[in-house]
C-alpha positions in Angstrom: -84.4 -69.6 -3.9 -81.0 -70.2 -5.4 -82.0 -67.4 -8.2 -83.0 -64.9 -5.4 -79.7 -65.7 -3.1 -77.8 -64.8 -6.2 -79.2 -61.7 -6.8 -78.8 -60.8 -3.2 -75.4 -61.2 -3.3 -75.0 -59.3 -6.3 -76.5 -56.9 -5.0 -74.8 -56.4 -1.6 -71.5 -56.4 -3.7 -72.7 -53.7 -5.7 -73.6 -51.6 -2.9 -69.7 -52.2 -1.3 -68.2 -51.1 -4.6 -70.4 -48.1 -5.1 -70.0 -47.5 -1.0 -65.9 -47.8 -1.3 -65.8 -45.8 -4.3 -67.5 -43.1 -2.6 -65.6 -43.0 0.5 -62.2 -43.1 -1.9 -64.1 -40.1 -4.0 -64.5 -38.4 -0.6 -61.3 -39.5 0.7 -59.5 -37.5 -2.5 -61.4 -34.5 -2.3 -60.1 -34.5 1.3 -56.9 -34.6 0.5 -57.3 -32.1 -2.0 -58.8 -29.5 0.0 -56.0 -30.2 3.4 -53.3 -29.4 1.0 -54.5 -26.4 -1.3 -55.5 -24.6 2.4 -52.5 -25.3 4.4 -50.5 -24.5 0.6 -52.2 -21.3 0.8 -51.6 -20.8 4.5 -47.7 -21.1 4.2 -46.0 -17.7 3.4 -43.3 -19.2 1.1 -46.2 -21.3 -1.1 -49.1 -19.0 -0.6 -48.3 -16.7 -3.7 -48.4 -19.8 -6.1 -50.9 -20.7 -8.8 -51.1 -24.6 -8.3 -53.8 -26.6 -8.7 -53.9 -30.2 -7.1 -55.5 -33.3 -8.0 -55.7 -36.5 -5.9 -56.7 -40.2 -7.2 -56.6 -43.1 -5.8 -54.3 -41.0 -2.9 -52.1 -40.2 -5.1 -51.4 -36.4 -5.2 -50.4 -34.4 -8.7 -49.5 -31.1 -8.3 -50.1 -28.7 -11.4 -49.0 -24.7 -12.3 -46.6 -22.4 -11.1 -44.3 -21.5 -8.4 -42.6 -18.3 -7.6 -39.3 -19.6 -6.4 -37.3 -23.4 -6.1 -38.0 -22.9 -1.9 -41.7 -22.7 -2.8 -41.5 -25.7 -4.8 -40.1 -27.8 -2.6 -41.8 -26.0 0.7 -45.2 -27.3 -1.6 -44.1 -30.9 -2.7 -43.4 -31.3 1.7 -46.8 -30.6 2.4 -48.3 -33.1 0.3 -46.4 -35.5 1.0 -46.6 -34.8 5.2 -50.7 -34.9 4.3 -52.5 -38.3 6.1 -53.3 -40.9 3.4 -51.6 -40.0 0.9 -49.6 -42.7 -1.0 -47.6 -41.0 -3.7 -47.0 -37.8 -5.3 -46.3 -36.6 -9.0 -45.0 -32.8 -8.7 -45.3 -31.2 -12.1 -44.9 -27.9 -11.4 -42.0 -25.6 -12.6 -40.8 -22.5 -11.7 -41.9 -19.1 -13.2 -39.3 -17.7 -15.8 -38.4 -14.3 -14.2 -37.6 -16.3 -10.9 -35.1 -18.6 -12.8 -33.7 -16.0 -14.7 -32.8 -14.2 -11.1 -31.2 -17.5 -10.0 -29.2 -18.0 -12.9 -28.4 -14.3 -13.8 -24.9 -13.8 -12.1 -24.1 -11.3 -10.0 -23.3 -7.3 -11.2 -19.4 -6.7 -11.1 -18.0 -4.6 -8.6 -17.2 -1.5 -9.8 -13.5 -0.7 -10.3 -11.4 -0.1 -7.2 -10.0 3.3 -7.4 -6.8 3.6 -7.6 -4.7 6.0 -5.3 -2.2 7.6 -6.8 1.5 5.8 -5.5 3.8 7.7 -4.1 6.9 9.2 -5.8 10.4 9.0 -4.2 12.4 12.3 -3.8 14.9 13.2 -5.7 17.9 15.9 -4.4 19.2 17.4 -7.5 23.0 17.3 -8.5 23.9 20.4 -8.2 22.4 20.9 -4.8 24.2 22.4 -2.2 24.7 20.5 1.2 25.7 23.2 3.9 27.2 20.9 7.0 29.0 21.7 10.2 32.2 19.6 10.8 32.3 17.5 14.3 35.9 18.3 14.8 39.3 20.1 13.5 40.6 18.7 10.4 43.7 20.2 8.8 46.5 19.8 5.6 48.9 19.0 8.7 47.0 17.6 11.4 44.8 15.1 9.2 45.4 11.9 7.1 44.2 11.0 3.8 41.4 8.1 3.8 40.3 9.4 7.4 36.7 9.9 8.2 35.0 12.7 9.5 31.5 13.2 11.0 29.3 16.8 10.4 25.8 17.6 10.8 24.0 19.2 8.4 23.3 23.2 9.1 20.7 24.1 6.7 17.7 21.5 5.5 17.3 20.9 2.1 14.0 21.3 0.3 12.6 19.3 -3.1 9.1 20.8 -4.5 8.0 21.7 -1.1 8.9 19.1 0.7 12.3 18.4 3.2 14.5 16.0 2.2 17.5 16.2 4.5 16.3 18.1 8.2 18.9 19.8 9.7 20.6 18.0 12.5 21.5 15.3 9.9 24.4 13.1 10.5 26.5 13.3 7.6 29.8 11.2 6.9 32.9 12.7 4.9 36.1 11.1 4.0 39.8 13.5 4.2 40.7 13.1 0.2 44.0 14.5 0.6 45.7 15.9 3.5 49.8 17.3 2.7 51.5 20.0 4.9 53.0 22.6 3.8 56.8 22.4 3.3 58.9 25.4 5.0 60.4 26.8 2.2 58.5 24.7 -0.8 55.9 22.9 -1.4 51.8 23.8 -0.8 49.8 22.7 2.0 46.8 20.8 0.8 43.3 19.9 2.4 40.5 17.7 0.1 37.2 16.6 1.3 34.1 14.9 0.1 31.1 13.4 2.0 30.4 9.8 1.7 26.9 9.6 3.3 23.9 11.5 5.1 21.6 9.6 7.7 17.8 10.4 7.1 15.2 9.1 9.4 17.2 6.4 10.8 18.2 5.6 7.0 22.1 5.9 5.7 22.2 6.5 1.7 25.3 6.7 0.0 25.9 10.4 -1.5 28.8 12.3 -3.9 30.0 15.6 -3.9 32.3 17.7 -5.3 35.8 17.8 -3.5 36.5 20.7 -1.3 39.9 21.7 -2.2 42.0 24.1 0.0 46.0 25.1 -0.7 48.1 27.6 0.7 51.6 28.0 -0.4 54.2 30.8 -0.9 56.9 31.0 2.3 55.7 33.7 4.6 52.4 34.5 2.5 48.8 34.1 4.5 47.4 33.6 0.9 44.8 30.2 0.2 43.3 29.3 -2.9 40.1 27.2 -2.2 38.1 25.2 -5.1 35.2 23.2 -5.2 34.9 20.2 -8.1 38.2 22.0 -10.1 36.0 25.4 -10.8 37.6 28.7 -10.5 37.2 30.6 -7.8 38.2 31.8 -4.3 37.1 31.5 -0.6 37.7 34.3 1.7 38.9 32.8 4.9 37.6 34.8 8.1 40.0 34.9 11.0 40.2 32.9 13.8 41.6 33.4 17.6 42.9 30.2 18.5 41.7 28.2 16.1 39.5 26.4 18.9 35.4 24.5 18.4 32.7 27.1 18.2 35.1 29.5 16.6 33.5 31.9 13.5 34.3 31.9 9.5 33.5 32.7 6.6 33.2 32.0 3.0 32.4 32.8 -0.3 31.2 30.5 -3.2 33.5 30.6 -6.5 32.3 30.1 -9.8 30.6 27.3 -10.2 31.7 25.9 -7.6 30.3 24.6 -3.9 30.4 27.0 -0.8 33.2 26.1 1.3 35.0 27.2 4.4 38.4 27.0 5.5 40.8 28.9 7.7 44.6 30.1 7.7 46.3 30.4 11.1 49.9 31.8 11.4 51.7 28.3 10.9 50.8 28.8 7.0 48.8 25.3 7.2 45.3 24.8 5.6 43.1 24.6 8.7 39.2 23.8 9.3 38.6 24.2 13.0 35.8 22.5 14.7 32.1 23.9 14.2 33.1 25.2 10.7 30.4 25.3 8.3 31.1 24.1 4.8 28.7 23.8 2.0 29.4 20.8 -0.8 27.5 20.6 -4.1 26.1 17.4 -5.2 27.8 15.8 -8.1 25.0 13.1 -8.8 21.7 13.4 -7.8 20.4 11.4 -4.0 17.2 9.4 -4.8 15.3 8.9 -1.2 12.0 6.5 -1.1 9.0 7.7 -1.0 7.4 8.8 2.7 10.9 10.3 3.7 
């Protein structure tokens, strides 16, 4: 009896290993076939070549993936799959995906570059045609005062306008000496200071108008511009007053100027008068003027 109680027991025990082997053998395959179906279900995993293998409940995962989100998309369904107690991921990721990860982006291509803008440059040696605000004279005005004028005529560099007509322009009275009666010259000087450009005052230098009459009883006037030779013709003037006419001529070398001779023998440049400078140094303006 004890013989066959023995073997019966053996027996039964036998039968629970062999059954709980098989239901862990069917439990793995299981597993295995949950996670290759819902892997190859998944958009992000369902191009990979990975094979898995469960034992015991624990999962290995084997072959290829196409990028690091599949990898990791695949290693979260495993390890969200009922039952199973561990997980060995050996897969790796395929070569031209890592390359395109680690392969840094293309360089922008060059910016082009615009072409910057130059400033303009008025010549010396320009000529600067303006119309005097008021009545300046060898007798009536004071050397060191200022004058105002607007330019008459633009003034064009390659094209473009540099000074506009309607320009405020700033002078200065060099010299100013009347005429003796009987000896002595009457003597005018001018030279502008500055010319206002779109709300913008740069400094400018010309070369001096220079007017003299002298000789008692003579209407003569010899009229220079920068010390060159050269004469003005003076136009006559009825009463001397604004908006009155005149003209000039340009000597050698020298800048247009106007001036005017009334019967008192002084050097007189009514109001309204145009006279035309030259530019002794050139006027640099920024660019966009």
């Amino acid at each position: 009896m004890r013989k066959h109680l023995a073997l019966m027991v053996a027996l039964v025990f036998v039968i629970g290993i062999s059954v709980g082997c098989s239901k862990q053998t069917n439990n793995d395959e299981q597993i295995q076939k949950d996670i290759q179906s819902k892997a190859a279900a998944d958009p992000e995993t369902k191009d990979s070549d990975v094979a898995v293998v469960s034992k015991e409940k624990k999962v290995t995962l084997r072959g290829t993936v196409k990028t690091p989100a599949a990898q990791q998309k695949l290693e979260q369904i495993a390890r969200e799959e009922p039952g199973v107690g561990g997980i060995d991921d050996q897969t790796s990721i395929a070569p031209e995906a890592t390359q395109a990860v680690q392969a840094p982006p293309p360089p922008p291509p060059p910016p082009v570059e615009q072409p910057k803008p130059q400033p303009l440059v008025v010549p010396a040696g320009t000529a600067l045609t303006v119309r005097v605000g008021q009545a300046l004279g060898s007798k009536t005005s004071q050397t060191g005062q200022t004058f105002l004028a607007t330019v008459a005529q633009p003034v064009s560099v390659g094209g473009r306008t540099a000074i506009p007509a309607g320009a405020t322009v700033s002078g200065t009275v060099v010299n100013a000496k009347p005429k003796g009666r009987f000896k002595g010259e009457g003597e005018l000087s001018l030279a502008l200071l500055s010319v206002a450009v779109k709300g913008k005052t740069y400094s400018i230098k010309t070369r001096a108008f220079d007017s003299t009459v002298k000789g008692k009883g003579k209407r003569t006037a010899a009229t220079t511009g920068g010390g060159a030779a050269g004469g003005a013709l003076i136009g006559g003037l009825a009463g001397g007053g604004k908006g009155a006419g005149i003209g000039a001529l340009v000597g050698a070398g020298a800048g247009l100027v106007g001036g005017a001779m009334t019967g008192n023998k002084q050097v007189e440049i009514p109001a309204e008068s145009a006279l035309t400078f030259q530019l002794s140094a050139p006027l640099t303006l920024p660019p966009g003027q």
